[in-house]
C-alpha positions as CSV (number, residue, x, y, z in Angstrom):
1,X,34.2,4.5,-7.3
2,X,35.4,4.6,-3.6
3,X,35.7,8.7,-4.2
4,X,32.3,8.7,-5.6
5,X,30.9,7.2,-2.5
6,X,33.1,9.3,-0.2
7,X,31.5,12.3,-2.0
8,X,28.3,11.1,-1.7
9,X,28.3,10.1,2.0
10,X,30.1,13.8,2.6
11,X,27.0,15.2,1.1
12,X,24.2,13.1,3.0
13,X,26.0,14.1,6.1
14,X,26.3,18.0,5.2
15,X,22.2,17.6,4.2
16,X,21.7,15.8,7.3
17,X,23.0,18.6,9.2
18,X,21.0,21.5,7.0
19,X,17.6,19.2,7.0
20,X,18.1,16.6,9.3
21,X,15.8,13.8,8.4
22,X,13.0,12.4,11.9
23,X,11.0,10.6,12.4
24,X,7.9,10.8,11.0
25,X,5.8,9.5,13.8
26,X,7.3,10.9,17.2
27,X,9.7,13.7,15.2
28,X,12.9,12.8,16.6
29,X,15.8,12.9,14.8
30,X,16.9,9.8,13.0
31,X,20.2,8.5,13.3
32,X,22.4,5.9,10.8
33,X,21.0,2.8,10.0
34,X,17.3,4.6,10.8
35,X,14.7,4.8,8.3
36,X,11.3,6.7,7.8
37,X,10.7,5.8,11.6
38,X,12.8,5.7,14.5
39,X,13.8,2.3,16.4
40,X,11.6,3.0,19.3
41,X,8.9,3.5,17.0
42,X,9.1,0.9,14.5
43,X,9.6,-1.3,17.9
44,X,6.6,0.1,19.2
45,X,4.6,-0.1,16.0
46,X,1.4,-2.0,16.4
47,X,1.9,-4.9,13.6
48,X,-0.9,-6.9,12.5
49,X,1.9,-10.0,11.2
50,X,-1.0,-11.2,8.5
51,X,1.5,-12.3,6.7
52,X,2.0,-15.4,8.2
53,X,-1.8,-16.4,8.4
54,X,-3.4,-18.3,5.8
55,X,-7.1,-16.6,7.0
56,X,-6.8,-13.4,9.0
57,X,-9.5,-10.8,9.3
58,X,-8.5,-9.0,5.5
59,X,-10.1,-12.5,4.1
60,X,-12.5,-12.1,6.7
61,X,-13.5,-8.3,5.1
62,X,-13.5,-9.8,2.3
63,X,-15.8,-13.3,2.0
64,X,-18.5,-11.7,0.9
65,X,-17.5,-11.3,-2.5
66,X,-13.7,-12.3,-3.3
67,X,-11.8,-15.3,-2.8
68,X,-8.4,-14.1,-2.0
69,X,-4.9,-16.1,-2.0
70,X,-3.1,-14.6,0.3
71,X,-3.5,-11.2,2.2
72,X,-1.8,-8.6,5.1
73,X,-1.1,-5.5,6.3
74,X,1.6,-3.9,8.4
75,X,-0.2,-2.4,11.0
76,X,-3.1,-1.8,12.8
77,X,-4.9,1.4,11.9
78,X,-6.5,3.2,15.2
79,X,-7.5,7.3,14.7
80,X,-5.9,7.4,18.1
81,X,-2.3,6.2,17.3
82,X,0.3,8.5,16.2
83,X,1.1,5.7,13.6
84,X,-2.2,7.4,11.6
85,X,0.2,10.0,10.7
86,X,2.0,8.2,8.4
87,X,-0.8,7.9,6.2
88,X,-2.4,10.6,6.7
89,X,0.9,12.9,5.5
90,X,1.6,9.7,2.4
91,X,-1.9,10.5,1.7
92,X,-3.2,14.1,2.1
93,X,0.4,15.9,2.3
94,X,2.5,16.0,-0.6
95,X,4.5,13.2,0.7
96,X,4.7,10.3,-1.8
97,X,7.7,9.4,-0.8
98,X,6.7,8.6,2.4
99,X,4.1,5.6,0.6
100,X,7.2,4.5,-1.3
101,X,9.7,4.1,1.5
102,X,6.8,2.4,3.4
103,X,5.7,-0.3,0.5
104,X,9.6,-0.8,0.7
105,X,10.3,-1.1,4.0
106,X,6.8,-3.6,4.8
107,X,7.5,-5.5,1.6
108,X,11.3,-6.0,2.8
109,X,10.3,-6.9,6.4
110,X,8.3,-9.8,4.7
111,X,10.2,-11.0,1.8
112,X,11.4,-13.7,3.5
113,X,8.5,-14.9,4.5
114,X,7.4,-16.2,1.0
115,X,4.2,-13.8,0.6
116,X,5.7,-12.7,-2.7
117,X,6.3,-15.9,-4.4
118,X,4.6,-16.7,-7.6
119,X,3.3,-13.0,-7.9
120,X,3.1,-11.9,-11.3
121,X,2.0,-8.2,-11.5
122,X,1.2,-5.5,-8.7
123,X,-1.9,-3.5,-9.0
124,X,-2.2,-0.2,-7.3
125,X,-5.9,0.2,-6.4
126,X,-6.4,3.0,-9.1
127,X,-7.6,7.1,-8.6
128,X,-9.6,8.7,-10.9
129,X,-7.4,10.9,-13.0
130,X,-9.3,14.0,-12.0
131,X,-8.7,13.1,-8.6
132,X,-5.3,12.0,-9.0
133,X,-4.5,15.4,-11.5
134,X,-6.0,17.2,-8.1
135,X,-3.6,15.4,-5.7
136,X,-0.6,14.7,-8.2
137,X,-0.4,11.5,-7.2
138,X,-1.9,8.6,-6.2
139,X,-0.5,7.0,-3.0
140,X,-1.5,3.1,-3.9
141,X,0.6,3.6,-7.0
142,X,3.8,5.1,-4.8
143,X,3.2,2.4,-2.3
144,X,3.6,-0.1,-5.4
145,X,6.8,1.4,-6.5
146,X,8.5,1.0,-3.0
147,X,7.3,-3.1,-3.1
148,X,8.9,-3.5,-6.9
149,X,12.4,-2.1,-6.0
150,X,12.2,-4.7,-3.1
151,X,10.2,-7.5,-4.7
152,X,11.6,-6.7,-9.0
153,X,7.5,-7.7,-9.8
154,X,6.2,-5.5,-12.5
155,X,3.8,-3.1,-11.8
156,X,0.6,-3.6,-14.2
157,X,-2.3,-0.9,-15.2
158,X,-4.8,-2.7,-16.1
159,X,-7.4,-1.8,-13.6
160,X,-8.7,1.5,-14.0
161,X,-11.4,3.8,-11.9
162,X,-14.0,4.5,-14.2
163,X,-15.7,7.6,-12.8
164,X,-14.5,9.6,-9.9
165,X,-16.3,9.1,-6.7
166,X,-16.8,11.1,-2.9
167,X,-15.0,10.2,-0.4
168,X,-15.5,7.1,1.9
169,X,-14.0,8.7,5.1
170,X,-17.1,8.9,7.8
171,X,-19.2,6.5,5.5
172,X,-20.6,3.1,7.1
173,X,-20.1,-0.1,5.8
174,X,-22.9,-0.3,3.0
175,X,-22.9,3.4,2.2
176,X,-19.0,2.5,1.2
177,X,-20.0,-0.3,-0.7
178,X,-22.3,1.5,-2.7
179,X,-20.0,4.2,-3.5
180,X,-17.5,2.4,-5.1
181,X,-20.1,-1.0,-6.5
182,X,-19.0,-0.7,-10.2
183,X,-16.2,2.2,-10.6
184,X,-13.4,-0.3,-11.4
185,X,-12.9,-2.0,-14.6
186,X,-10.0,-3.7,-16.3
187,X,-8.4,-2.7,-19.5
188,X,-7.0,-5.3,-21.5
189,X,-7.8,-8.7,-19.5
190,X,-5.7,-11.0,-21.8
191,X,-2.7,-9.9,-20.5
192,X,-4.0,-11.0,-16.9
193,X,-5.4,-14.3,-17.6
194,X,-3.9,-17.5,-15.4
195,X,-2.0,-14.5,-13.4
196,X,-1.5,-14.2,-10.2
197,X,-2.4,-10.4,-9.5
198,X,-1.3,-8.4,-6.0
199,X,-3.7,-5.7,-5.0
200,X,-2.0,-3.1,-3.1
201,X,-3.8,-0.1,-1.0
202,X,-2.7,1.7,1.4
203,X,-5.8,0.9,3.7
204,X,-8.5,-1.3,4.8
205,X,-11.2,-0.5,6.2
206,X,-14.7,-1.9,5.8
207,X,-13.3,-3.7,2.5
208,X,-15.5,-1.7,0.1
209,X,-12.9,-0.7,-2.4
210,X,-11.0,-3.8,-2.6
211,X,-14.0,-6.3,-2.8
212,X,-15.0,-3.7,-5.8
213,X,-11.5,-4.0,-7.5
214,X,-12.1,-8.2,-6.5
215,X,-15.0,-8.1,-8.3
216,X,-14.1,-6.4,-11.3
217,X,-11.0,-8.4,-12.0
218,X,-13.1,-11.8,-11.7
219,X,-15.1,-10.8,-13.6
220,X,-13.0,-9.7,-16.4
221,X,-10.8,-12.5,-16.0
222,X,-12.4,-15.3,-14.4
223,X,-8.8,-17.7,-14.2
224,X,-6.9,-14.8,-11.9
225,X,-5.7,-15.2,-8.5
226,X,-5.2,-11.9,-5.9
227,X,-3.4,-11.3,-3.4
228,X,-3.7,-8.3,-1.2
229,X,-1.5,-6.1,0.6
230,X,-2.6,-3.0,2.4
231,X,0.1,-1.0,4.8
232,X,-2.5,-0.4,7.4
233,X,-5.9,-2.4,8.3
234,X,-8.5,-0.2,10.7
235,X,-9.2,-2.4,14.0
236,X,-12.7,-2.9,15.2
């Protein structure tokens, strides 16, 4: 076993040399004990610390039409912070393993915290499978993956897109609202009744697509409580 590890820390360091891994927000190379972002940047980063609110602005996005348990996000999301890029490339890409190692690292950095407790099932804010044949992935999903490896909650499939839809970017509030009012539904609601259910997305904006997913879960299953996590929430 202590050969094995010796081979395999020989190897990371003779990749590290070929493609050395950086940091994906400023580019410079990452060093042990570093991960996805350097220390200056994940110092730097402009965190939101939701977590430890019982109302923050995510419940405030979402009043209107969803009573949600608890809810955060990482960071704040401005077009004008180089922090954007991790989305965008998790997102847009090919890089689902960025998504994964941030739903690990964000659902680590809170773990202690209690956010996860009593959490039955994660749901990944689904894609359309045209859409998500078109991208090869869908980057709510790879965020979900990275928070089970941290959190061991199962992740669940029960809500489903039910048509494909245009894109919300450069949409106002109600023209996103009524691009997404009635694409989600839920497969088999027994097996989410008296669960606690945690949305995850990778972010929020006006609140359109998850007050949609809200409102389709309540009303499949009107005993179900949700949570929501989101990696990034845009400022106003």
């Amino acid at each position: 076993m202590e050969a094995l590890r010796l081979i395999r820390g020989w190897w990371n360091d003779l990749l590290s040399v070929i493609f050395p891994r950086v940091c994906e927000v400023c580019g410079r190379q990452l060093v042990d004990g570093e991960e996805l972002i350097c220390t200056y940047c994940n110092a730097s980063m402009p965190r939101t610390n939701y977590h430890v609110s019982d109302f923050n602005p995510v419940h405030h996005r979402l009043a209107a039409s969803a009573c949600v348990d608890r809810a955060s996000s990482w960071f704040e999301y401005r077009r004008t912070s180089p922090y954007v890029d991790l989305i965008l490339k998790a997102k847009y890409y090919d890089r689902p393993d960025i998504a994964r190692d941030m739903g690990r690292i964000y659902s680590r950095e809170i773990f202690k915290s209690g956010f996860f407790d009593g959490i039955d099932i994660i749901l990944p804010v689904p894609m359309h499978h045209i859409k998500q044949l078109k991208r090869g992935y869908n980057q709510a999903e790879e965020i979900a993956v990275g928070i089970s490896g941290t959190t061991r909650i199962p992740i669940g499939d029960n809500l489903r897109a039910l048509h494909g839809h245009s894109s919300q970017t450069r949409r106002g509030a109600f023209e996103r609202y009524l691009n997404v009012a009635g694409l989600f539904g839920v497969a088999n609601p027994a097996e989410l009744a008296g669960r606690h259910v945690l949305l995850v997305d990778d972010v929020l904006t006006t609140g359109s697509t998850l007050s949609s997913c809200c409102d389709a879960l309540r009303r499949a299953v009107p005993d179900i409580r949700i949570s929501i996590l989101t990696l990034a929430a845009a400022t106003r």
